[in-house]
N, C-alpha and C positions, 0 to 999 in steps of 0.2 A: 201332569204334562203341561208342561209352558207353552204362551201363543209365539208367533214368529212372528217378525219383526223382518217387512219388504221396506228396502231402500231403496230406491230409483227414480231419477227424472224423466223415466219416459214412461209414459202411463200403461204402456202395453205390454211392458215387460213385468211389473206388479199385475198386473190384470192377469198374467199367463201364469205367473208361480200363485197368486191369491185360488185362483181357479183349480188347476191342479192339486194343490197343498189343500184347500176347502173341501175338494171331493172326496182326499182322502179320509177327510175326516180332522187333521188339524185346523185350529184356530189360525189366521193369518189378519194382519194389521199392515196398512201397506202407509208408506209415505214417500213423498215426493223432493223431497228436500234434505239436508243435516237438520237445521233448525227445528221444523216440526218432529222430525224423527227425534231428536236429545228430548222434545219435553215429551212422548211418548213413553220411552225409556224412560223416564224419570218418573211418571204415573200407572205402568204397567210390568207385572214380574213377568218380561220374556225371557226366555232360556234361549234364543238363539233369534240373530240376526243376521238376514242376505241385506248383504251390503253392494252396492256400485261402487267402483273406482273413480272414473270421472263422474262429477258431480258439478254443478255450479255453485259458487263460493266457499265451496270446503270438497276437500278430496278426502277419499275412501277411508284415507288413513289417517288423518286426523279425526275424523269424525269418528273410528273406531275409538282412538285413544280418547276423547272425549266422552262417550259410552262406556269406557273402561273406567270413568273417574265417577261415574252416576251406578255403576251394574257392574264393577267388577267381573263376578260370574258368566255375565251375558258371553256364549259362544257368538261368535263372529265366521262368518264366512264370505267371501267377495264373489260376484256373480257378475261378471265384467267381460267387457269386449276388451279391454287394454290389459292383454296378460304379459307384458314382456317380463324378462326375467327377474331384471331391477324389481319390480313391482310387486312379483310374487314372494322374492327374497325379501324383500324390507314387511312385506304382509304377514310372512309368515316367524319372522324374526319377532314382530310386535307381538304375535301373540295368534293372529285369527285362522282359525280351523285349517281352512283349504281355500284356495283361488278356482273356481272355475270358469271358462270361456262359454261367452254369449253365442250361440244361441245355445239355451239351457239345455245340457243332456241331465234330465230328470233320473236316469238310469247311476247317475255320479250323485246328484244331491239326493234323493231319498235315501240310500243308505247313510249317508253322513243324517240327514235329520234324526235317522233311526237310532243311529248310535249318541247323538246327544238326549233328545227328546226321548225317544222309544218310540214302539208304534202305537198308534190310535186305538182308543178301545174299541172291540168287535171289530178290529180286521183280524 
């Protein structure tokens, strides 16, 4: 089972999926930026990253496609307040899992983590 890979500028929204995702029992890596997030990805074999859409100096979607040229494999997911349809269409054309809307319904992402990763050992 591979760790997950949080992308978010805003500290509280890694803080909520690290904690949740932690208790479950997955491994979680959070980063606050594109920049630190590519050289994590580049030092670490994640199987799946929560991605933001807005971002400061890189958006969601670039910086997947970026992450795509380091980790291929790396599932993508977008965990975003900016769901318009533009957004979701071009996200999900490049390639990443699912878009979901902030605030997190955990009852949507855990089965998607499930189906990439699997579940945790002893749940």
């Amino acid at each position: 089972m591979g760790p997950i890979l949080c992308v978010d500028d805003d500290p509280d929204t890694c803080a909520s999926l690290s904690d949740v995702l932690t208790d479950l029992g997955y491994r979680v890596d959070v980063a606050y930026d594109g920049r630190s997030a590519l050289q994590l990805v580049g030092e670490n074999g994640y199987a799946m990253a929560l991605l933001d859409y807005q971002m400061p100096g890189m958006d969601g979607l670039e910086h997947y496609r970026r992450i795509g040229q380091i980790r291929p494999a790396l599932v993508g997911v977008f965990v975003t307040a900016f769901t318009t349809s533009g957004v979701s269409q071009a996200a999900l054309k490049m390639g990443l899992r699912s878009v979901l809307s902030k605030p997190i319904n955990f009852g949507e992402l855990i089965p998607l983590i499930e189906e990439v990763i699997g579940k945790p050992e002893g749940s």
